[in-house]
N, C-alpha and C positions, 0 to 999 in steps of 0.2 A: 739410616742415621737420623736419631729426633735432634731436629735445630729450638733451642730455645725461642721464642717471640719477644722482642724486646716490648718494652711500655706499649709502646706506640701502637706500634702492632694491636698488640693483643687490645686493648679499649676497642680500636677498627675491627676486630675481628669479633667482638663482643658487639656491636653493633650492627654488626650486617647480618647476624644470625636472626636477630627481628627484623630486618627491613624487607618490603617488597618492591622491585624496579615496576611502576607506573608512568605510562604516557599521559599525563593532565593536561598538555597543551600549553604548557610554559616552553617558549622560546627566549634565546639568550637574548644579548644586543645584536648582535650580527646577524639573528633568524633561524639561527637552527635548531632543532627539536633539542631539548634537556629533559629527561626524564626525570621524576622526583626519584627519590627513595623513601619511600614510606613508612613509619614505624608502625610494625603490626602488633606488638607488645600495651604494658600498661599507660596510662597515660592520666593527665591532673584532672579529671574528670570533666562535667560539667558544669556549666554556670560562666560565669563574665569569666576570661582568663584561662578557661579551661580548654580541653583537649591537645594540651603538647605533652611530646611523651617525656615518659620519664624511667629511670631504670636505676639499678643499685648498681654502686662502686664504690670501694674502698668505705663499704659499711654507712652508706649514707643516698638517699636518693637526690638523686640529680636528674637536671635538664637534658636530655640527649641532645639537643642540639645544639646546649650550649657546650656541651661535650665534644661532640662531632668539629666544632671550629675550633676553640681551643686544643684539642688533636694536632689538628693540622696548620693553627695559623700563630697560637701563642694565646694569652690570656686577654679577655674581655676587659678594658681600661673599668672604673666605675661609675663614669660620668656617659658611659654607651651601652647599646644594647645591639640586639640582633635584631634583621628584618630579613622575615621571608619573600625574595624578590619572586618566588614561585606562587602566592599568597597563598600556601599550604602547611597548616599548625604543625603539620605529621611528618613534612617532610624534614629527614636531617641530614641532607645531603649538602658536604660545606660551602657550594659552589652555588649554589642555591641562596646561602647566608649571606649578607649585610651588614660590617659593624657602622652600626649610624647613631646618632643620639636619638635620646626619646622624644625630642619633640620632630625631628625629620620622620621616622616612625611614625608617629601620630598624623601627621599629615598625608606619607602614605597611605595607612589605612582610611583614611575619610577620604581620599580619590579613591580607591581602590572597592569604597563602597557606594559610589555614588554621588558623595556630599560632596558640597562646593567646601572649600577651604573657608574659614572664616577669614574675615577683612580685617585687617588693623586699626581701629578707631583711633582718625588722625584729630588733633585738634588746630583749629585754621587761627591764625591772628590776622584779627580785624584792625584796618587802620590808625584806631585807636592806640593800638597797642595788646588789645586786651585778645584771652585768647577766649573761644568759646568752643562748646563740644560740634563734630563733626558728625549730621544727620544721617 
């Protein structure tokens, strides 16, 4: 007997046909191994912003990851974005995903790379009253 695939489904099932289960060595909070899902398919190429995948649906290409959440968890507000807690462009496993804003993101990424966070440039008020910039 063929059962129809509802929506849902089928996007999931149109997604797992590119992915490949990889151990990267992302652990969750609690320590236990998470494996990514990989997308072995096409993807936004190279340059700043590139390498996340992407695939055709409903006559248009799209973000697979931001696919893959949206699937499963409801629409992306427009004032957020997604963040790989796995920091892997390719993976689009939604469990792996982050809806956070763009500038908690950004901050991610610059630990994530290294960089110290930038400081807040305080300005101090001197007794005067007056204020001046903070060195």
């Amino acid at each position: 007997m063929c059962q129809t695939l509802s929506r849902r489904e089928a996007i999931r099932a149109k997604i797992m046909v590119c992915v490949e289960i990889v151990d990267t060595g992302y652990r969750t909070a609690d320590g236990t191994a998470s494996p990514c899902h990989l997308w072995t398919a096409g993807d936004s190429g190279n340059g700043r912003g590139g390498g996340y995948p992407r695939m055709w649906l409903d006559g248009q290409v799209v973000a697979v990851h931001k696919v893959s959440w949206t699937n499963e968890n409801g629409l992306i507000p427009g004032k957020k974005t997604l963040d790989h807690l796995c920091r892997q462009r390719r993976c689009v496993r939604e469990d792996h995903l982050e809806m956070v804003t763009q500038k908690r993101n950004a901050i991610r990424r610059e630990e994530a790379n290294g960089r110290r966070r930038p400081q807040k440039r305080r300005k101090r008020v001197t007794k005067a009253g007056t204020r001046e910039a903070a060195v």
